[in-house]
C-alpha positions as CSV (number, residue, x, y, z in Angstrom):
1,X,44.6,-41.0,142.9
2,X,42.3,-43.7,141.5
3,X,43.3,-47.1,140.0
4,X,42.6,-47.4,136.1
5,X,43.0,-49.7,133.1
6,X,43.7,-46.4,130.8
7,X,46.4,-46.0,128.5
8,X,47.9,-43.6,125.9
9,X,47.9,-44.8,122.7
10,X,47.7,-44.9,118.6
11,X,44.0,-43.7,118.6
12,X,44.7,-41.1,120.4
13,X,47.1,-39.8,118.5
14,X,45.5,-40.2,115.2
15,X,42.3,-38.7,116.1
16,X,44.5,-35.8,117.1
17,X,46.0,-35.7,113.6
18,X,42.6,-35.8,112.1
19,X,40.9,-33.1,114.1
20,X,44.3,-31.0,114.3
21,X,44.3,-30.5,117.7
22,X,47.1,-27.8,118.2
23,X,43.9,-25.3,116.9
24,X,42.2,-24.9,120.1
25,X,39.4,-22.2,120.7
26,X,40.4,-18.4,120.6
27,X,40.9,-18.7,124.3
28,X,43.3,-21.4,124.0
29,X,45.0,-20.1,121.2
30,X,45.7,-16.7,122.9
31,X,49.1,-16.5,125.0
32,X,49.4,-15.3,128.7
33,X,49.9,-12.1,127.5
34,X,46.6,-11.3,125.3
35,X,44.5,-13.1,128.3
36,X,45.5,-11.7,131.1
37,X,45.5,-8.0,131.6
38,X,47.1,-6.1,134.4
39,X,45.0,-5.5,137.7
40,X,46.4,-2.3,139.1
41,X,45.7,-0.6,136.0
42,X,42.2,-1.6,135.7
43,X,41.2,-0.2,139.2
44,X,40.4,3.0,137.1
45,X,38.5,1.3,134.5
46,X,35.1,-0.4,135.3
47,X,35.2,-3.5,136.6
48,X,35.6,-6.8,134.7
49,X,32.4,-8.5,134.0
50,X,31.4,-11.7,135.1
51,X,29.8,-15.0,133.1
52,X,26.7,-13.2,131.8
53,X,24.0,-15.4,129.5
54,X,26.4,-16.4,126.8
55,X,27.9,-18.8,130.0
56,X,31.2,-18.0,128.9
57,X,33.1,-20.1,131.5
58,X,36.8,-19.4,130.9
59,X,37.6,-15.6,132.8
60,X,40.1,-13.1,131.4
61,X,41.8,-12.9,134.4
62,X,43.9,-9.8,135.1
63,X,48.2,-10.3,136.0
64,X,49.2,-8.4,139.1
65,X,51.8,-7.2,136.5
66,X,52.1,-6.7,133.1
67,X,55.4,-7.8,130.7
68,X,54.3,-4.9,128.4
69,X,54.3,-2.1,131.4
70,X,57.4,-3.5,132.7
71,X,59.7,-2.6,129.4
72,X,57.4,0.6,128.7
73,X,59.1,1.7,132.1
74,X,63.1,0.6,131.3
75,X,62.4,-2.4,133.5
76,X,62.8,-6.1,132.2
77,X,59.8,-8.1,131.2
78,X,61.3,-11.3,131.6
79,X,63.1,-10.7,135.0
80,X,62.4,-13.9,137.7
81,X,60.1,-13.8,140.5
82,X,62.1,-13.0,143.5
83,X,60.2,-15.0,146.9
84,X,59.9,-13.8,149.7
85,X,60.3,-12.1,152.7
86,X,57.0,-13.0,154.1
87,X,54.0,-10.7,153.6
88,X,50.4,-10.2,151.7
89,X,51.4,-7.7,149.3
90,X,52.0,-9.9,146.7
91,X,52.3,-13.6,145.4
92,X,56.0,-13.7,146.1
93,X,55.8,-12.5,149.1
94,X,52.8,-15.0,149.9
95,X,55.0,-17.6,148.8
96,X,57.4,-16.8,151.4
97,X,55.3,-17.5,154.2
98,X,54.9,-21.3,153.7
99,X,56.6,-23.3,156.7
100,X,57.4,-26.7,156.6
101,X,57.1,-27.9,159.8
102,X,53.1,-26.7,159.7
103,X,53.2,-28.8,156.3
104,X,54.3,-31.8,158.2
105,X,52.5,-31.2,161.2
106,X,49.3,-31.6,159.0
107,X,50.6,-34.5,157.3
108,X,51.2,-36.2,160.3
109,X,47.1,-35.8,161.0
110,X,45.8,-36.8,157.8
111,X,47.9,-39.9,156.9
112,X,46.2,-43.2,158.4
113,X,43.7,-45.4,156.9
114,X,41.0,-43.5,156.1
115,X,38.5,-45.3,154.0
116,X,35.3,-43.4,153.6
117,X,32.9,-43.9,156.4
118,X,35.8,-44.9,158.7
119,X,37.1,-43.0,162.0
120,X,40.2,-40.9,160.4
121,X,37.8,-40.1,157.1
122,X,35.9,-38.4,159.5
123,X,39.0,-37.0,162.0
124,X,40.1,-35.6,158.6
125,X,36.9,-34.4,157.7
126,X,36.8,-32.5,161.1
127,X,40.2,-31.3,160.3
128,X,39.8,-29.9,157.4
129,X,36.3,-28.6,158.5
130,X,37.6,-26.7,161.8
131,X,41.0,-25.3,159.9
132,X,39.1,-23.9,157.2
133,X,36.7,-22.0,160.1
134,X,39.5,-20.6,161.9
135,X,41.1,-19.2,159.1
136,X,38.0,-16.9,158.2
137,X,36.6,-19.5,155.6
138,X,32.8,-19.7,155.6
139,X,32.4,-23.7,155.8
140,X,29.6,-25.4,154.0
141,X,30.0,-29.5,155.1
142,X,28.2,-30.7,151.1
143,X,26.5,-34.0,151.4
144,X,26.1,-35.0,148.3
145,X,24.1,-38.4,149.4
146,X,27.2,-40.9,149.2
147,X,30.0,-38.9,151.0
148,X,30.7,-35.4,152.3
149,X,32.8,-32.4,150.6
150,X,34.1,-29.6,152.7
151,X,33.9,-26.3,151.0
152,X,35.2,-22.7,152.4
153,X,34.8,-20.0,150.7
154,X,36.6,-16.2,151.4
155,X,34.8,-13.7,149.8
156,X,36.2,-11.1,147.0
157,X,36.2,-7.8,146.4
158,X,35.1,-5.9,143.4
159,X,35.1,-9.2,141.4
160,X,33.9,-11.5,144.0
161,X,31.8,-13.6,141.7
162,X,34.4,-15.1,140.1
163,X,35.7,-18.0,142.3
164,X,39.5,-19.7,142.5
165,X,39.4,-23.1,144.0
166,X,42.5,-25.0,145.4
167,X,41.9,-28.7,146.2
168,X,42.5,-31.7,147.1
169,X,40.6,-35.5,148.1
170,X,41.0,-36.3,151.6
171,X,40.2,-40.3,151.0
172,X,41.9,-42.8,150.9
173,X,41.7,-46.5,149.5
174,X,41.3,-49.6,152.3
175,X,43.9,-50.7,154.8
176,X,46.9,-47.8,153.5
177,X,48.3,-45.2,155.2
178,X,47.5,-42.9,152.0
179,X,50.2,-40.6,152.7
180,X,51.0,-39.8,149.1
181,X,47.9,-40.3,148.1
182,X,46.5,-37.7,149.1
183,X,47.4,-36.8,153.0
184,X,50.6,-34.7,151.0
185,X,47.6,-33.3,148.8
186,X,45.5,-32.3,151.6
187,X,48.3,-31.2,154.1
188,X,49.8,-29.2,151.0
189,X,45.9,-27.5,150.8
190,X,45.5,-26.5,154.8
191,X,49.0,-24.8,154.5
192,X,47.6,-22.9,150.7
193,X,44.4,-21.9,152.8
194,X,46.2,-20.2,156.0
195,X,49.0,-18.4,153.7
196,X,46.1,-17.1,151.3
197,X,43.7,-16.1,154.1
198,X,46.1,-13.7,155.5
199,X,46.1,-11.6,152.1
200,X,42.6,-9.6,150.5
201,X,41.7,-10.2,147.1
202,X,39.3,-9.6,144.0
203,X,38.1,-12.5,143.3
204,X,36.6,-15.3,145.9
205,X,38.7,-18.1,146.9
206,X,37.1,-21.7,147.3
207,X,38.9,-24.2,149.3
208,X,37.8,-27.6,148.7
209,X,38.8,-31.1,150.3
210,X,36.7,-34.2,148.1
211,X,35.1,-36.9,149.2
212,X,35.2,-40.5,147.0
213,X,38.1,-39.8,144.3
214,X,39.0,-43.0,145.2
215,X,35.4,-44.2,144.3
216,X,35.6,-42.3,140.7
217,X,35.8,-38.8,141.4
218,X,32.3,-38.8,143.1
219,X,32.5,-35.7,144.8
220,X,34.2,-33.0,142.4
221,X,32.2,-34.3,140.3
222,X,29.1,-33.7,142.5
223,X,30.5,-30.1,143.4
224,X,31.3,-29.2,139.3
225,X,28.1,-30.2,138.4
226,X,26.5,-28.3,141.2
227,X,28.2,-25.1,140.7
228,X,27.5,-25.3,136.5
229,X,23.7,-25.7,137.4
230,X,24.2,-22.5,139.6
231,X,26.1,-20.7,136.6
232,X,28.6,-20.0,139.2
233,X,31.8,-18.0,137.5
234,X,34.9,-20.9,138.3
235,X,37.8,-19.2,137.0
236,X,39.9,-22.4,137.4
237,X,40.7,-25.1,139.7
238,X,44.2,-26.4,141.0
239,X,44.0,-29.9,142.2
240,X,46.2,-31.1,144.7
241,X,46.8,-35.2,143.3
242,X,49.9,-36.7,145.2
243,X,52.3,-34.4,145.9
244,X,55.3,-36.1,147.8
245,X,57.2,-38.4,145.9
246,X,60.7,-37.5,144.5
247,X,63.3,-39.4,143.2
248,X,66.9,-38.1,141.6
249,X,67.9,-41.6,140.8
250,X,68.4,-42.5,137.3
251,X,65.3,-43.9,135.7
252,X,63.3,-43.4,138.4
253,X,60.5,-41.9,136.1
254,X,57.9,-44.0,133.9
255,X,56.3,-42.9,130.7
256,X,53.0,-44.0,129.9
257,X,52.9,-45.4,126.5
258,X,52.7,-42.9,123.9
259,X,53.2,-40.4,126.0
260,X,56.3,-39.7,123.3
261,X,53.6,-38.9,120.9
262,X,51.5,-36.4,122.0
263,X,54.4,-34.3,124.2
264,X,57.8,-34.9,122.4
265,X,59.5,-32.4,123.8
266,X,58.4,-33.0,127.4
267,X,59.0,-36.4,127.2
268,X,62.6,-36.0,125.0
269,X,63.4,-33.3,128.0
270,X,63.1,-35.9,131.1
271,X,65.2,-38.7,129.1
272,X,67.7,-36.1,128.6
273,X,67.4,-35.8,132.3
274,X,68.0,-39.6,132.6
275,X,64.4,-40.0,133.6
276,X,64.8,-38.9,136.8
277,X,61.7,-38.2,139.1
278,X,62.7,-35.0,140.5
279,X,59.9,-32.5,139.0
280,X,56.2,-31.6,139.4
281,X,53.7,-32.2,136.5
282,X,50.6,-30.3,135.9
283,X,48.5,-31.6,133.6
284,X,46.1,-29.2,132.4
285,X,43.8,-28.4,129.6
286,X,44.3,-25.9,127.1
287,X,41.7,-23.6,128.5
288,X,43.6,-23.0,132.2
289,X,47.0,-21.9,129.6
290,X,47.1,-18.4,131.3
291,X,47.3,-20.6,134.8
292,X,49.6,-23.4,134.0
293,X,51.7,-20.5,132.8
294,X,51.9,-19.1,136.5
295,X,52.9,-22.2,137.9
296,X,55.9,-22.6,135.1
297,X,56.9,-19.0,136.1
298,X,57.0,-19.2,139.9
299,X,58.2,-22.8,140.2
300,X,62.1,-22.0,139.2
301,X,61.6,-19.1,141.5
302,X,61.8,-21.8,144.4
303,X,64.0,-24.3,142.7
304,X,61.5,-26.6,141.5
305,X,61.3,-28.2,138.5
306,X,57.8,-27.9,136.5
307,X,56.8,-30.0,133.4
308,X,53.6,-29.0,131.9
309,X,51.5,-31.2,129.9
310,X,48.9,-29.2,128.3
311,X,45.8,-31.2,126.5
312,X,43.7,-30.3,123.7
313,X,40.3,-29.6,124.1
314,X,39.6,-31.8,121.8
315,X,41.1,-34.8,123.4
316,X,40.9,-33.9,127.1
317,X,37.5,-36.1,127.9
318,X,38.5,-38.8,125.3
319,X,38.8,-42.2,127.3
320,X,41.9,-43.0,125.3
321,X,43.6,-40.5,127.8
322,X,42.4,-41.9,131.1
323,X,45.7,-42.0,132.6
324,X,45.5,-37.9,132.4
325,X,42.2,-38.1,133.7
326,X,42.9,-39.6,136.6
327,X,41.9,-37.0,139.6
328,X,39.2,-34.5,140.3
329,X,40.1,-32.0,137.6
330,X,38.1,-34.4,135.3
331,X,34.8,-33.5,136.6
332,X,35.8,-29.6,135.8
333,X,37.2,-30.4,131.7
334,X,34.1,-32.0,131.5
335,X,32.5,-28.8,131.8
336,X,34.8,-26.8,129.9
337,X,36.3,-24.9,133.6
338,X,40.1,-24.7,133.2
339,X,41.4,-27.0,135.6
340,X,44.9,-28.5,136.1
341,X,46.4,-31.6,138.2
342,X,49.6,-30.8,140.2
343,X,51.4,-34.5,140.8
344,X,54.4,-36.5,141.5
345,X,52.6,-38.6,139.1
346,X,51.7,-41.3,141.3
347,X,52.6,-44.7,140.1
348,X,54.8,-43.8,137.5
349,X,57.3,-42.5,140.1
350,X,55.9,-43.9,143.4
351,X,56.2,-47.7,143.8
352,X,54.1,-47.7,146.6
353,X,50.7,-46.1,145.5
354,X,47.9,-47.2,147.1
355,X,50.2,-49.9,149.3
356,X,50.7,-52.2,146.7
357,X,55.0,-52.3,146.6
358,X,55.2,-51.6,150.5
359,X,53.5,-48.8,152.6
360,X,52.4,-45.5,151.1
361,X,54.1,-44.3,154.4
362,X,55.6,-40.7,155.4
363,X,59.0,-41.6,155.7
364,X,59.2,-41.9,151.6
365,X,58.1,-38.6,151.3
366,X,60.1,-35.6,150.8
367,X,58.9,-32.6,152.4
368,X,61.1,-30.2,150.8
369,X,60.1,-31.1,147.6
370,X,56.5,-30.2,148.7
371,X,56.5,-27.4,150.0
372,X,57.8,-26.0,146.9
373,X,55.2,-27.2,145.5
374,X,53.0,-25.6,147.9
375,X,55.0,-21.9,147.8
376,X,54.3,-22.3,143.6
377,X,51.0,-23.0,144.0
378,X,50.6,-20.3,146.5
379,X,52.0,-17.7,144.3
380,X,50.0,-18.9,140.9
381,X,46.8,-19.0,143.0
382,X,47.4,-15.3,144.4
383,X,48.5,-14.0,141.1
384,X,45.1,-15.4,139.6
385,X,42.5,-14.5,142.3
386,X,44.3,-10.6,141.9
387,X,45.9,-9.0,145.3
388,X,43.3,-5.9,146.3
């Protein structure tokens, strides 16, 4: 995650205030339930369009269930996910086939110095290159002219132009071992791509690892702005941003300034929790609300805690909010494709970002926590691209 000077404050929330910022667009102002609609009963019906002139760049995307259906039938709408056992017939039972000790294994590559332009940036590189390939991913190596993204992409069925990405920056600032940030992100993505490959869905899913977020974003950046001038369809994008920090102790958690202000209850929630550090945050805007929802659904399903702090539209590209801003989701608000950071949030619970307090080593990771976070993200990411 990359360094910066922003902060949370009084302008922020005023202009909020002024601009009343809990009236988002129809999209954002529509729950889970009137955006989504359910997948199996549309294979009858034709199929869903995609972005047509109007560049409409926020998808209805269908639910591989519907709440509605379930208590039509005598079954409960509000029943938990239940993971598991392995298999590709649906996100739970996607979520059930992430290991661990593949998680680590990866980890255990990435993490080393790996400044762009140096060896390991380009070992990773290689890595996530050559995984992507064996999995069935058709690689693209972007170079953008300062740095180099790698992109795979497994084709859809019926609704194949509409694209899913899972990502994650595989850079890393000078002389660090980066393990936090971002070898748990990237690690975390290799073991999203293999579980996902084994299943066949609607829509396409686009792996990603970034070039230069440590340099300010450069590459998502480079690959959002890109795909707009294409008028590809990006349903949304889940960005892996430090993903292996946790901490049960007491106070454990910082709160940005005014942070208080614009979430109250999130932020009234973890000091009731003593302010531990013991949860995942997505920070996402307003548009990705169907998706955000999928992660709060299936995170509880593995035991993990999930606080979501969703940004108005309005706000989400104000500098004021720089410290929510911070990873390569930016690039995507920019242009209005729903987009959501998954994070331990870095210096606020991790004294050792980028090696300042002591290494930003493996052994102050914890794994379990992780992969939890992996197995949610796994099931959210199935559930959107819609099991075929």
């Amino acid at each position: 995650m990359r360094r910066t000077n922003g902060f949370l404050g009084w302008w922020a929330i005023l202009s909020c205030a002024a601009a009343a910022c809990g009236g988002g667009d129809d999209a954002a102002d529509r729950g889970a339930d009137d955006v989504l609609a359910d997948a199996d009963g549309a294979t009858d019906a034709p199929a869903e369009a995609p972005l047509d002139a109007v560049e409409e760049t926020v998808l209805d995307v269908p639910e591989e269930g519907d709440g509605d259906e379930a208590e039509e039938d005598g079954g409960e709408a509000d029943a938990p996910p239940v993971v598991g056992p392995c298999g590709a017939g649906s996100p739970e039972a996607l979520m059930g086939c992430v290991e661990q000790p593949r998680y680590v294994a990866d980890l255990n590559s990435v993490a080393g110095a790996r400044e762009p332009g140096s060896a390991h940036w380009q070992e990773v590189q290689d890595l996530c290159a050559s995984r992507f390939t064996a999995l069935g991913f058709a690689v693209e190596l972007y170079d953008y002219g300062t740095g180099v993204n790698v992109i795979g992409v497994l084709p859809g069925g019926d609704l194949a132009g509409e694209r899913v990405l899972v990502s994650a920056h595989y850079d890393g600032v000078p002389d660090c071992p980066a393990a936090d940030d971002n070898a748990s992100g990237v690690a975390g993505l290799l073991e999203t791509a293999r579980v996902l490959s084994t299943a066949s869905f609607r829509r396409t899913l686009v792996v990603a690892c970034w070039d230069e977020e440590e340099d300010g974003l450069i590459g998502s950046e480079a690959y959002a702005a890109r795909a707009a001038g294409a008028g590809e369809s990006l349903a949304v994008n889940f960005v892996y941003e430090m993903i292996g920090f946790y901490s049960d102790v007491p106070e454990s958690q910082a709160i940005p300034t005014g942070l208080d202000m614009l979430f109250p209850e999130q932020t009234a929630a973890l000091a009731a929790n003593e302010n531990r550090g013991d949860f995942l945050a997505v920070i996402a805007d307003d548009l990705a609300r169907s998706f955000h929802e999928r992660m709060a659904l299936y995170g509880p399903a593995v035991g993990l805690s999930v606080v979501v702090l969703e940004v108005p539209s309005i706000l989400k590209n104000s500098p004021l909010l720089s410290d929510l801003r911070r990873s390569d989701h930016a690039g995507f608000w920019e242009l209005d494709v729903p987009a959501m950071m998954l994070t331990d949030t870095s210096e606020f619970r991790n004294p050792h970002y980028h090696c300042r307090d002591g290494d930003d080593a493996i052994e102050t990771l914890d794994h379990g926590f992780t992969v939890k976070i992996v197995q949610t993200t796994v099931g959210a990411a199935a559930a959107s691209l819609a099991l075929r």
